[in-house]
N, C-alpha and C positions, 0 to 999 in steps of 0.2 A: 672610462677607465680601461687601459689596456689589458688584454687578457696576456698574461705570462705562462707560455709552452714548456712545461721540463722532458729536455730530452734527456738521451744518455750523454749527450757532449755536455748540457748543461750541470748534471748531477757531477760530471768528472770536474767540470769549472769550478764549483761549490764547494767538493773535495778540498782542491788547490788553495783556492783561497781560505777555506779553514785553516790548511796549513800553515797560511802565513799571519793567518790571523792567532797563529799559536804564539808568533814571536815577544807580543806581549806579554808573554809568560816567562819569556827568559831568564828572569830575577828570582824562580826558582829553579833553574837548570843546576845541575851539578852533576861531577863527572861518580859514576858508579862503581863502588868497590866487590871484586869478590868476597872481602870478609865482611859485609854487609849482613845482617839477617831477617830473611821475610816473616813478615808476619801479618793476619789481616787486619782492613782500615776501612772503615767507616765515615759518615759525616760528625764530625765530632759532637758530645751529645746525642747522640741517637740511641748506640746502644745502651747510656746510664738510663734512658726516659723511656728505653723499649723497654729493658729490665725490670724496672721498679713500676711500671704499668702489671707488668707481670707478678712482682712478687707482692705487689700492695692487693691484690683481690685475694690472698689467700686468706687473708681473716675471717676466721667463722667464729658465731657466736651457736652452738651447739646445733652445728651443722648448715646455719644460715649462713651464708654470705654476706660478708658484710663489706661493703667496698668503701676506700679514701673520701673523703668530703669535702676533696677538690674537685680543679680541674684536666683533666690527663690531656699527655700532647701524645703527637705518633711521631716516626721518626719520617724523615722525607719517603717519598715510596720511588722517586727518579732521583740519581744524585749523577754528577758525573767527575770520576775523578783524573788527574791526570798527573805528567810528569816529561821531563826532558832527561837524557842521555847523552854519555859519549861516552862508548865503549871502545875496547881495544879489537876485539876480536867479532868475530859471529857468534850470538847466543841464542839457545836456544830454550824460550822459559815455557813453563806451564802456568793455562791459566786456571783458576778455581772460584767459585761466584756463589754469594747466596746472592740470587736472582738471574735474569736474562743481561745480556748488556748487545751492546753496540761497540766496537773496538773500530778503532780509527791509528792506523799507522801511519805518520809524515801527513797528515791530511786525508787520508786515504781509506774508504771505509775495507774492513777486512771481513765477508759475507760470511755467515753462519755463527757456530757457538764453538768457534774454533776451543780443544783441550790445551793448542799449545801451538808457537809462533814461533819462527824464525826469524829473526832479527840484525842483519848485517853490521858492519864492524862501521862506527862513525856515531856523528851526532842525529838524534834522533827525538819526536815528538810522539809522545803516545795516550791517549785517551780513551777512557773506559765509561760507556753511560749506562750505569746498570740499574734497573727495576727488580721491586719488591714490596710487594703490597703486605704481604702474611707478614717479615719480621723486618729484617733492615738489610739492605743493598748494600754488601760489604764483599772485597776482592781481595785474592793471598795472590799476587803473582812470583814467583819461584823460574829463576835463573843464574847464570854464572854469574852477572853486573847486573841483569834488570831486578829490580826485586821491590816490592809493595813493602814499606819503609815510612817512617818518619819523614823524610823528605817530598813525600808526592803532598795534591794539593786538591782537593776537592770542593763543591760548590753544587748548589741547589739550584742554582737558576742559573742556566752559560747566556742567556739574551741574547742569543744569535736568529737573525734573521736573512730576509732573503729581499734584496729588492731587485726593482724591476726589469732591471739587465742580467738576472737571474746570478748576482754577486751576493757572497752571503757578508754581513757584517754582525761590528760584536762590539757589544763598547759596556761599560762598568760591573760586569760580571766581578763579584765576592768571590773571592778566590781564599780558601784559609787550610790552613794544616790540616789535615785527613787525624781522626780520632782512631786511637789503635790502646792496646793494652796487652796480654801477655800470651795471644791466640798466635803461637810461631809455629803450628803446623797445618797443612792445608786439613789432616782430620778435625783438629780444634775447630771448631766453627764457632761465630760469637752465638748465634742463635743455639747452641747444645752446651752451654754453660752452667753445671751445674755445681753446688760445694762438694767436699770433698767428706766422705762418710769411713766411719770406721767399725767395728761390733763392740758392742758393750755386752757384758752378761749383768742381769738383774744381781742386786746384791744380797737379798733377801725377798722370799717369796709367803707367802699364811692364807692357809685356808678361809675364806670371808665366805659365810652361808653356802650357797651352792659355786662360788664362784672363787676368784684366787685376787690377792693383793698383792701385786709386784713393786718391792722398791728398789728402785736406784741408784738408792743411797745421797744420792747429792741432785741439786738443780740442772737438767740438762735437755737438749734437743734434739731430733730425731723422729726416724722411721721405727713403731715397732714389729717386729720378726714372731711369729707364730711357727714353733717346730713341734715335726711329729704331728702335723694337723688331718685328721682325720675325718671323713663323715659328712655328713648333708646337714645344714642349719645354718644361724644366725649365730656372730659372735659379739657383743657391746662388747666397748672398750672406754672406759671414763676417766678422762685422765686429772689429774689433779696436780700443783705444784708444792699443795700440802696434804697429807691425809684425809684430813675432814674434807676436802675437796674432792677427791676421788672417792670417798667412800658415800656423798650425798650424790646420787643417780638422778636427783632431780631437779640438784641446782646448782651441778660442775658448769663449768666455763666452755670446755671443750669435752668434744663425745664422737664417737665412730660405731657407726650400725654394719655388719658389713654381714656379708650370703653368702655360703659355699654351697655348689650343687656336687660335692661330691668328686669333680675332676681334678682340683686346684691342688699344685705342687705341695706335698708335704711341708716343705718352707715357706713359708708365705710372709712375704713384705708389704704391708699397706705402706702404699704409693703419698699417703698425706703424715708431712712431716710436721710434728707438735710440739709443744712447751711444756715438762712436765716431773714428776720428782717420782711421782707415784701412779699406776694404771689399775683401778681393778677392770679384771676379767671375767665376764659372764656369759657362759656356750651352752646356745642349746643343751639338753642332755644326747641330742644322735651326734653332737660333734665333740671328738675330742683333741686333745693334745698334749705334749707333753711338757713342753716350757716355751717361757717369755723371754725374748732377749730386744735387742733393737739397734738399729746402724745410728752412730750420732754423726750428727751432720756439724760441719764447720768449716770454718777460710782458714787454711792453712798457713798461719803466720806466727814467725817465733817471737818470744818476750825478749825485745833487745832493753828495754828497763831492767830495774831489778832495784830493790830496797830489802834491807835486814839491817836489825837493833838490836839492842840491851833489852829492848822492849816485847815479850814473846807476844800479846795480844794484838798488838802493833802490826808485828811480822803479820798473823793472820788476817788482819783488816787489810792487808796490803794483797796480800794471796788470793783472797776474797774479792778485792776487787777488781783485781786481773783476771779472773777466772770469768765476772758478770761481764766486763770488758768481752773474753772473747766469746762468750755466747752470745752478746747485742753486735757484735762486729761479723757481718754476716754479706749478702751481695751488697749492702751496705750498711753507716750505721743506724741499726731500728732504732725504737724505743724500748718496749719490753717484749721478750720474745712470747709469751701466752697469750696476753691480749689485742693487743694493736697490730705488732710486725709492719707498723707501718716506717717512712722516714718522714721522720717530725724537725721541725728547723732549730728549738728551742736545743731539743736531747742531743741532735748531731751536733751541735756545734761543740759543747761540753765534751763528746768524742772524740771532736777532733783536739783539742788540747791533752786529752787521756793520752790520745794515742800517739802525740809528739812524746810523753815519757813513758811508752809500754812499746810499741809495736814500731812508731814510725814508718808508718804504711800509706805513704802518699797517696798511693794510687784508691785506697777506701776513700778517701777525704774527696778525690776531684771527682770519684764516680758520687758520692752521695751532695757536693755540693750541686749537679747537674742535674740530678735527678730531683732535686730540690726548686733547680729554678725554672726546668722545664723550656717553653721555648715561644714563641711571640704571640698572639699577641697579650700582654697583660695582663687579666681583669680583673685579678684578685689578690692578696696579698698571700705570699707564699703559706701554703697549709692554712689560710683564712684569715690568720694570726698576726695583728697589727708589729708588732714586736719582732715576730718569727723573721718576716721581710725584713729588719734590722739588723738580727741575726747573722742572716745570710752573708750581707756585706763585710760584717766583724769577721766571719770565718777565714771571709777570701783574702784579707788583710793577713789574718795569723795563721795562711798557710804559705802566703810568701814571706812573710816575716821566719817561720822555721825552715822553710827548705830551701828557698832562694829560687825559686823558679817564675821565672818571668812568662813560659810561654801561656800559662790559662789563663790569664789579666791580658796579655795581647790578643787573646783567641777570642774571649769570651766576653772585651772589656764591652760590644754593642748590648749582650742579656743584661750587663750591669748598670748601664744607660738607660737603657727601659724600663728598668725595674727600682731604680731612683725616679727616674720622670714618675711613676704612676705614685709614689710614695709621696714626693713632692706636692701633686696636685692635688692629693689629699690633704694638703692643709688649711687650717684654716682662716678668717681674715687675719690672727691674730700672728699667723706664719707657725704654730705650733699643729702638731697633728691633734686629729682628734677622731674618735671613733666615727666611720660614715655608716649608710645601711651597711650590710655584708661584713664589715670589718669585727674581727675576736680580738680584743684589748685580753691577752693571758694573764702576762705576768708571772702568777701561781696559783696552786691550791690552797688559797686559805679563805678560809672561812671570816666574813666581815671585812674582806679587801674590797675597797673601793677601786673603781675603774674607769666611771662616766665621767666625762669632759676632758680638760687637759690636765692628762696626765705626765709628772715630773718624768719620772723612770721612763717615759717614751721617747722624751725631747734629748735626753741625754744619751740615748740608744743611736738615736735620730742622728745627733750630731757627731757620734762617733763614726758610725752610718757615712758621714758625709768627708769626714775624715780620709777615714779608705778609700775612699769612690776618687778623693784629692789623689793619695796616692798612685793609683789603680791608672788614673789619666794622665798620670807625667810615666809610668811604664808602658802605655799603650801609646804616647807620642801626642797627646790630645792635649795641648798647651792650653788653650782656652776653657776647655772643661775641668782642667787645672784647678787654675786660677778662679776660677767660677766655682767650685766647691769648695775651696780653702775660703771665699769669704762667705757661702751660706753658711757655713762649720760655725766660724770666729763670729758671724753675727747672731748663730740660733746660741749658740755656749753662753753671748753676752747678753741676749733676753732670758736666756733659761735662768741665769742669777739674779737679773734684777726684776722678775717676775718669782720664783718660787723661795729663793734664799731668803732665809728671815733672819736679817742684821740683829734681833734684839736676842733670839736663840741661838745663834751660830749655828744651825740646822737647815737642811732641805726637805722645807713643807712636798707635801704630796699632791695636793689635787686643786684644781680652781673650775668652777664650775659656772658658766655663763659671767665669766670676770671676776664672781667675788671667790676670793680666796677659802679652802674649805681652813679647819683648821686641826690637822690632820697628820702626823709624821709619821713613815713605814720606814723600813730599813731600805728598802730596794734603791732610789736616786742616790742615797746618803754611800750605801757601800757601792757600787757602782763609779761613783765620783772619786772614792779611794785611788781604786787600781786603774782607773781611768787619768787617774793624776791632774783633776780637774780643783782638784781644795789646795789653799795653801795649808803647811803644816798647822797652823792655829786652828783651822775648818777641820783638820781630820783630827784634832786632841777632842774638841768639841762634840765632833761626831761619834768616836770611839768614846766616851763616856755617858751621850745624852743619848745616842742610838742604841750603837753596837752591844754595847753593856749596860741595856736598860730594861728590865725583865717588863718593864710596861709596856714599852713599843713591842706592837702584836707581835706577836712569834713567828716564827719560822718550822714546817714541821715536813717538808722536803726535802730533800737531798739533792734535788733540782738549786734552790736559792740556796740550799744550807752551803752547797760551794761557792758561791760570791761571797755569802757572809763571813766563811771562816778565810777565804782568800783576801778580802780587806782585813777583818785581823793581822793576817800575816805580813798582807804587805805593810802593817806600823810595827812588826818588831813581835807580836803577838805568839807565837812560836811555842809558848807554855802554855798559854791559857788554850787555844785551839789543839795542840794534845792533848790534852784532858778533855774536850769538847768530841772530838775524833772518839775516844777510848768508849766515852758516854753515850754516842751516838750511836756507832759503826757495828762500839761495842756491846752495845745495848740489843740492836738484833742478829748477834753473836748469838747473846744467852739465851734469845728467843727462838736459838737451832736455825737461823740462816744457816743456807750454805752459796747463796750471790744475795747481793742487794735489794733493797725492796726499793718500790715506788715513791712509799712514806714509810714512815714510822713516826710515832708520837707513844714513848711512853710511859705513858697515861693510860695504854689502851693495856687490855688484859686477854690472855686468851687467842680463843676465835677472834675478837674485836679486829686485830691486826691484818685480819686476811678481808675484811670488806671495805669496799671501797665504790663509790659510781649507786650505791642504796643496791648493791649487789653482795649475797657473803662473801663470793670469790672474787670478787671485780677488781684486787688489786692485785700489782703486777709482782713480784717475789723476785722477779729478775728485771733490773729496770738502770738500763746505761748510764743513767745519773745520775743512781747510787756510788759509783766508781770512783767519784774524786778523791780519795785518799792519795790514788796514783799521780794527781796531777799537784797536788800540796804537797808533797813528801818528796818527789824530784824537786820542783821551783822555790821551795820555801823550808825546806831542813837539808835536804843535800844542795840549795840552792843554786838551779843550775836554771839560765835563762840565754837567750838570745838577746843581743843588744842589736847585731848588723843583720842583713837576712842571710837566710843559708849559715847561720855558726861562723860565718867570718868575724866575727867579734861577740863573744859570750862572754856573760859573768858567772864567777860560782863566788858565792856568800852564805856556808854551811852554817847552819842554826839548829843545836841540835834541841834546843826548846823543852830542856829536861832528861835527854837522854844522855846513859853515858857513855854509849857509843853508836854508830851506824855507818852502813858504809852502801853503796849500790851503783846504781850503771844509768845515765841520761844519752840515749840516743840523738845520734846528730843525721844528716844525710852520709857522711862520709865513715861512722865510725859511730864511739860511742867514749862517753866524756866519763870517768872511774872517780869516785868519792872516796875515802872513807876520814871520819873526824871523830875523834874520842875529846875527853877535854883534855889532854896532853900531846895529841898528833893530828895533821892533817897528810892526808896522803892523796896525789893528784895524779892523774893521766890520763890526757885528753889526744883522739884521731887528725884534728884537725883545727884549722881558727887562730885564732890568737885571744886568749881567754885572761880574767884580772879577777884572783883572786883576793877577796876583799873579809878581813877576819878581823877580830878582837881578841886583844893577848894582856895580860895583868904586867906581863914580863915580857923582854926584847926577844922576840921570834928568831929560830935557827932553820935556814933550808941547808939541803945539798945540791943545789941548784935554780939557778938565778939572782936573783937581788931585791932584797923586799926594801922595801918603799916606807915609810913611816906619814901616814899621808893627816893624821891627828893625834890627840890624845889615845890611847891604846888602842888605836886603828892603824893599821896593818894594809897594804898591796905587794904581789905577787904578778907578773906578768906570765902566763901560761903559754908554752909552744909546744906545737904536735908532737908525741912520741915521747915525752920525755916526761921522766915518771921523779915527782917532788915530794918530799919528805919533807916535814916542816913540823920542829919541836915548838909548843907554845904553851900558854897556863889559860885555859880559858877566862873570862871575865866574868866574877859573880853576879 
């Protein structure tokens, strides 16, 4: 074997030819604008799976640690990112790095950790290899045209070598979009990202024994503040999300033991942020102080939703559940903020449909579906949960479906590839999934839900599953992956019916267990199959009578399912009977002094009963994201406002006011936001963007002041909807 010499002539040849080994990169070259704006980039994915590494350990069960019961990824620790130019003039940028890098100008390496480069006027190649083992290797470059942007292009592996004429070569190097988010100054680092805190003052405070009971009045999160602190000693702090929680010192959820020797700033902020309604306080007697206050921490985003009725309890269910909304919507979305604080795949995805009618906050939805799917190679199903992996896919579907963004389906569509393969080859001879070692079949919390063997509710997950993944690879250009999942879809939907469908009940049996059929109906395949638009109208009369409305089939006592449930209601027209269901529900732990959502409710329960949960008194969550769906029924199915095409290029609104006798509110679009209000004698419309088909029911020949309604049946009523322009429309609703 020949021994290869690097001189300095050879290292400048290696140079050279890097340079030209750049040209391959030209297909992302584009000429640089001064109104450009930098901001830092990362390998995409990194930072969602640095973050949520970081904020999923912070769960303590009274001061233990208690960490996720998966598997954590790290972000690459070398990335290298780059970019091409054509400027007009000489610029001069600065550079800024979380970590070391290597900078290469035209081929050219440029020695040191240079703070900032001069750049001559013309087309130009530039390459930045930067290192970071502690958090993530991320660059803000800042110039008059060069500027770290949306447009550069990064990569974990460049495959460049060296052979034996000391030429360097490079061939199938991944090249993909650099991950960035809303860091546009070189102080922002993504590594110093924290929420945004504001002071609360306690709303009420009472002497408890030697010690003090702080209330807050409402469910909230936070740092608490210690003023006036005084003296040498220990302070506990127990905090609770109901009284009897904070006032039991021996079997709260969450607790802080903390020490002052006497130097610590009369303010004192404990640095561990909690879940909590109520803290008592108990200080040594050598320490004292003289109140409790606390910074509440949150993601500053506004309510571009909005709902209000005729209905005042209504109104409150809905206020209520925007409220739990933005305390679970946090570096992403959790599940309950006391207990878990983890991101769970069932609870997010439910977020993410909340959050299409509350916040429309794209960017929570792609940071927590990433931090959810983590990064190669495989080996489990996301959060463990056979389903939850199902999930994932449905979400990446109904986030292009509301915003119309193609680029995370092109970015990401290889995670989604990998993470169908490993779902796939979990099935079994029968081609249906089925629990392996390692696999959590969820579903829900009910007591006497079966789960073992092949389960309906999975196949049908499975197949919608396969659905998207269809979609996902005619956006990402993948013809054959197409193709190839539109027919596992259409062949698992045509065994799922001529396996669990029971011709003589009009129903979808639940479970089969080594072949023989168990004989078993839940609601979960049956309501599922509704809004999935998998039954013909016949299969959904049958299921809405023998299921839906059948106090025998086990119950439902989540807020987790209870939104599928009352969501196939609605989508057959159900609109009264699910307001009254909502009132009963929602409103149920209203009168039991909610002030966000719980985990469960079942009432049946009395009391304390309500607050145990896990064979814990405190173990249930009182603030729990999946409580929220009021938000998501109340936009799509009374103000009925949906997407037909992606991005609100073609929406419906089909207002059902389901008993009420009036409402009116706000559905956020990517561009705008789509304005309801319907009484039974008015509809009133204005929509940002789209081209939207009002579709309504009238006893009597409808009156607009603009456009032309349509008579499209018997007292069925269309409207063509255009941005900006605000419809008035007399009608007689239909008893």
């Amino acid at each position: 074997m020949k021994k290869t010499i690097f001189s300095v002539k050879n290292i400048w040849l290696i140079a050279f030819a890097i340079g030209f080994l750049f040209q391959g990169f030209s297909s992302f070259a584009q000429t640089q604008s001064k109104e450009s704006k930098a901001t830092w980039i990362w390998y995409p994915g990194d930072f969602e799976v640095w973050l949520s590494n970081k904020i999923q350990v912070r769960r303590t069960e009274r001061e233990a640690v208690f960490p996720p019961l998966w598997q954590y990824y790290s972000p690459y620790a070398l990335v290298t990112f780059q970019t091409e130019v054509d400027i007009p003039e000489l610029d001069e940028i600065k550079i800024y790095s979380e970590g070391t890098f290597q900078l290469l100008l035209d081929g050219v390496q440029v020695y040191g950790q240079p703070k900032s480069i001069k750049i001559p006027a013309g087309k130009h190649k530039i390459s930045f290899k930067v290192y970071n083992q502690e958090v993530l290797p991320a660059i803000y470059i800042a110039g008059k045209y060069v500027k770290s942007d949306a447009s550069w292009k990064v990569t974990n592996e460049d495959k460049l070598w060296i052979d034996e004429t000391g030429k360097a070569q490079q061939s199938g190097t991944p090249w993909v979009p650099v991950g960035s988010w809303n860091f546009d100054s070189p102080e922002s680092k993504p590594s110093g990202f924290k929420l945004t805190t504001i002071p609360w003052n306690a709303k009420k405070t009472e002497k408890i024994g030697a010690g003090q009971l702080v209330d807050f009045g409402k469910e909230t999160f936070g740092y608490i503040k210690i003023h006036g602190l005084k003296g040498k000693g220990k302070v506990a702090l127990y905090y609770g999300e109901s009284r009897e929680e904070a006032l039991d010192t021996a079997k709260c959820e969450t607790l802080d033991h903390l020490s002052f020797d006497g130097n610590q700033p009369e303010t004192y902020t404990h640095n561990g942020s909690k879940a909590f309604r109520y803290v008592r306080v108990q200080a040594d007697p050598t320490v004292k102080y003289d109140s409790i206050s606390m910074l509440y921490e949150y993601l500053p985003l506004d309510y571009r939703g909005a709902f209000k009725s005729s209905d005042q309890e209504l109104n409150k269910i809905w206020d209520v559940s925007a409220y739990t909304m933005q305390l679970t919507t946090r570096e992403f979305f959790v599940d309950g903020i006391k207990r878990d604080r983890w991101v769970w795949s069932g609870d997010a995805y439910q977020s993410y449909l909340m959050n299409y009618y509350l916040f429309f906050d794209s960017a929570s939805v792609e940071r927590t579906l990433l931090a959810l799917r983590g990064k190669e190679p495989v080996t489990a199903h996301v959060n463990i949960i056979m389903d939850y992996s199902l999930y994932w896919f449905v979400g990446v579907y109904d986030y292009y479906l509301h915003t119309g963004d193609t680029k995370f389906i092109k970015t990401f569509y290889p995670r989604m590839k990998s993470l169908m393969e490993f779902c796939l080859e979990r099935r079994n001879k029968n081609g249906f999934l089925e629990p392996l070692e390692g696999d959590w079949v969820f579903i829900d919390w009910a007591d006497g839900l079966p789960k073992k063997g092949e389960v309906s509710f999975e196949q049908m997950l499975l197949a919608r599953s396969l659905e998207a993944m269809a979609v996902s690879a005619e956006i990402a250009g993948e013809k054959e992956d197409q193709k190839q999942y539109q027919k596992l879809a259409a062949d698992l939907k045509t065994k799922l019916f001529d396996v669990f469908w029971d011709k003589k009940e009009n129903v979808m049996k639940h479970q089969r267990i080594d072949g023989k059929m168990q004989d078993i109906v839940t609601r979960y395949a049956n309501m599922f199959g509704i809004f999935f638009n998998y039954f013909n109208e016949e299969q959904k009369q049958s299921i809405k009578k023998k299921v839906l409305l059948n106090d025998k089939i086990l119950q439902i006592t989540t807020p987790y399912m209870r939104f599928y449930e009352l969501e196939a209601l609605c989508a057959m027209g159900e609109q009264n009977y699910v307001l009254k269901e909502m009132k009963d529900y929602w409103g149920g732990m209203l009168k039991e002094g909610a002030t966000s959502f719980w985990e469960e409710y079942n009432p049946n329960k009395k009391g304390t009963e309500h607050l145990a949960m896990y064979g814990r008194p405190y173990g249930k969550s009182l603030c729990h994201a999946w409580g929220s769906s009021p938000i998501y029924l109340l936009g799509k199915y009374y103000l009925g406002v949906k997407p037909l095409k992606p991005g609100y290029s073609e929406y419906e609104i089909k207002p059902n006011l389901g008993g009420l006798e009036w409402m009116e509110g706000k559905v956020p679009t990517p561009k705008g936001e789509i304005s309801v209000y319907c009484s039974k004698t008015a509809i009133k419309i204005k929509a940002a963007e789209g081209e939207g088909k009002l579709i309504f029911e009238s006893q009597s020949k409808p009156k607009t002041n603009s456009g032309t309604i349509t008579e499209l049946s018997k007292n069925k009523y269309q409207l063509t909807v255009q941005p900006n322009v605000e419809y008035q429309i007399s009608y007689k609703v239909v008893k």
